[in-house]
C-alpha positions as CSV (number, residue, x, y, z in Angstrom):
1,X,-39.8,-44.6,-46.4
2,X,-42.7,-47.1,-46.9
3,X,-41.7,-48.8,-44.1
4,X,-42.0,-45.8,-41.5
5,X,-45.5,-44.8,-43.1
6,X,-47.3,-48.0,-43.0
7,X,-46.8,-48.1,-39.3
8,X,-47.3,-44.8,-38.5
9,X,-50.8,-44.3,-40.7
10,X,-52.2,-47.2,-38.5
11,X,-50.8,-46.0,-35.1
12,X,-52.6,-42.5,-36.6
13,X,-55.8,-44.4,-37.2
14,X,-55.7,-46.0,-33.8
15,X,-55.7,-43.2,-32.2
16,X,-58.0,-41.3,-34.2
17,X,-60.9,-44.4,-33.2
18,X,-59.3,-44.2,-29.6
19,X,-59.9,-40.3,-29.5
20,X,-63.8,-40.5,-31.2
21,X,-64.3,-43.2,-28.0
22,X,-63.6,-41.0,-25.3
23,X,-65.2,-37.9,-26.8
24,X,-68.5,-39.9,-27.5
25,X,-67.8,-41.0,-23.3
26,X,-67.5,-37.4,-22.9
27,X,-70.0,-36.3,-24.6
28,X,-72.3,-38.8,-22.7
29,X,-71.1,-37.8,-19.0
30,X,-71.6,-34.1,-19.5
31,X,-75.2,-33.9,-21.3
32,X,-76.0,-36.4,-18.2
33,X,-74.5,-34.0,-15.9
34,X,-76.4,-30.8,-16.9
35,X,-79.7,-32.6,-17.1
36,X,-78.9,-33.1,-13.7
37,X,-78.1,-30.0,-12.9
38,X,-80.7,-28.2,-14.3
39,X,-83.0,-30.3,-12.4
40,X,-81.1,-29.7,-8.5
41,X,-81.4,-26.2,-10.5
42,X,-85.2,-25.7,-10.1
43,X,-85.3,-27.3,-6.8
44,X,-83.1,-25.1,-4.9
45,X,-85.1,-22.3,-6.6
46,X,-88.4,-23.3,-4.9
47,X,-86.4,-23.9,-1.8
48,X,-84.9,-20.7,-1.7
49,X,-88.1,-19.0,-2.6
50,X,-89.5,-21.2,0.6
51,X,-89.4,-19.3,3.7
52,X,-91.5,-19.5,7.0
53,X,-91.1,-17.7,10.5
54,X,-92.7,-18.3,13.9
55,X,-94.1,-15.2,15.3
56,X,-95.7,-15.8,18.5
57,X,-94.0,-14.4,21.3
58,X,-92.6,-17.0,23.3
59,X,-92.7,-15.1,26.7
60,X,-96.2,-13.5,25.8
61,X,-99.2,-15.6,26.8
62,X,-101.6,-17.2,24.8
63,X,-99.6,-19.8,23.2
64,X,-101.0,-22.6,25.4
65,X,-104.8,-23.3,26.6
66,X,-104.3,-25.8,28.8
67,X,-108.0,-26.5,29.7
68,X,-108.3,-27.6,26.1
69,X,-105.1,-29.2,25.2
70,X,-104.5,-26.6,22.5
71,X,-101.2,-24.9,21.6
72,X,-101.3,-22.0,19.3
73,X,-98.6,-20.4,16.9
74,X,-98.5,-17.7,14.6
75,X,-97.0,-18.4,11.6
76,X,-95.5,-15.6,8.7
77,X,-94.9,-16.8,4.8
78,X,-91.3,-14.7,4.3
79,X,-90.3,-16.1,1.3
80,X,-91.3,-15.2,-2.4
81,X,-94.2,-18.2,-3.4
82,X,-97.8,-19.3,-1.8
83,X,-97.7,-22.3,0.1
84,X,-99.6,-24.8,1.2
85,X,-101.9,-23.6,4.0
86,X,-103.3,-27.2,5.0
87,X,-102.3,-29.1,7.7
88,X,-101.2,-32.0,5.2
89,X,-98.7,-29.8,3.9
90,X,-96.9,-29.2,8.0
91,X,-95.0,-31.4,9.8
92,X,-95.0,-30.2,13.3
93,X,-93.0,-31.7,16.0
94,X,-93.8,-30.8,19.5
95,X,-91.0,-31.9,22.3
96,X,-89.4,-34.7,19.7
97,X,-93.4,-36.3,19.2
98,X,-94.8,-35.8,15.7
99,X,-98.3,-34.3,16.3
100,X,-101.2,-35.2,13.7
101,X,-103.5,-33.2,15.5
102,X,-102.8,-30.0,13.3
103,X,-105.4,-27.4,12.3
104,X,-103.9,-24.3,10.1
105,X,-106.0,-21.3,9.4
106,X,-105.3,-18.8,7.3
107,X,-105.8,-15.3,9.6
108,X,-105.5,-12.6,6.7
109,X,-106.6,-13.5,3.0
110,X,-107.4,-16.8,2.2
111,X,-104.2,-18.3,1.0
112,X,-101.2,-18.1,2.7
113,X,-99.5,-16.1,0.0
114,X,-95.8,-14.4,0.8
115,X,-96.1,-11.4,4.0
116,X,-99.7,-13.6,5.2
117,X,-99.8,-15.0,8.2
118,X,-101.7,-18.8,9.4
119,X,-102.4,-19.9,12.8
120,X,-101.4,-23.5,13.6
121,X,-103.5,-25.3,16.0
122,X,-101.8,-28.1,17.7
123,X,-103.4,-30.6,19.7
124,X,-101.2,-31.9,22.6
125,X,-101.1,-31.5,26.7
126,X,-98.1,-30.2,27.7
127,X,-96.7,-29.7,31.3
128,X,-95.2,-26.7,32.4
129,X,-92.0,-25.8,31.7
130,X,-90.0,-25.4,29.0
131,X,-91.2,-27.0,25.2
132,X,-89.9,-27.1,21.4
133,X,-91.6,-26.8,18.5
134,X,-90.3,-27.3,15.1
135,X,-92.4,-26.6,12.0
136,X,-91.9,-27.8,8.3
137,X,-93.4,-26.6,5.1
138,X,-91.9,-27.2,1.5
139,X,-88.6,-28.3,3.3
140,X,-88.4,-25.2,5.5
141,X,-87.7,-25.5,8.7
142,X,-88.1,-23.3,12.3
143,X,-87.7,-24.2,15.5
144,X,-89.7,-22.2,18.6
145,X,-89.0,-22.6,21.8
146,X,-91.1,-21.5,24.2
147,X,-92.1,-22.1,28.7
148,X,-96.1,-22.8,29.5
């Protein structure tokens, strides 16, 4: 009988050390794992709370002053947080050419909170025809396309 037990208490021990291993492993992998997810957590929050749209009317005219090389947009905050109403915080992209040129004014309040609109001034000489423009703020994105 001694000779089964002796064995088996140090096979039990074993495994007990073996088992405290993988849980502390565990325990490791999932704390990292919710840290991390907490954090992606809060970002997709801002970015779902982040939401612009182009308003101009692409056929309408106005968009374009070609005497002055100016291209005009009207732009609506239609998701839930105040953003940045600067033209640091734009990236515009007219016709595949990132445009530094950018002036954005905000046209009712003075900051561009959620349902306000800004009008973004873009320097750039187009020809006629048909153009893109893509806009982004805070990781939003929209894409206008419109004929001068």
């Amino acid at each position: 009988m001694a000779d089964i037990s002796v064995p088996s208490l140090i096979l039990f021990i074993a495994s007990i050390v073996v088992a405290a291993g993988v849980a502390g492993v565990l325990i490791d992998t999932v704390t990292g794992i919710s840290s991390s997810v907490d954090e992606r957590g809060g970002d997709v929050s801002t970015d779902i709370r982040t939401d612009i749209e182009v308003i101009s009317d692409p056929e309408g005219g106005g968009l374009y002053d070609d005497a002055n090389d100016n291209l005009s947009v009207y732009i609506k905050n239609t998701g839930l947080r105040t953003l940045p109403a600067s033209s640091g915080g734009f990236d515009v992209i007219v016709d595949a050419q990132y445009q530094t040129n950018v002036t954005v004014t905000v046209v009712d309040g003075s900051e561009w909170r959620p349902s306000n609109v800004v009008r973004v001034d873009i320097g750039v000489a187009l020809n006629s025809g048909d153009h893109r423009l893509k806009v982004v703020v805070d990781g939003d994105e929209e894409v206008f396309e419109f004929r001068t």
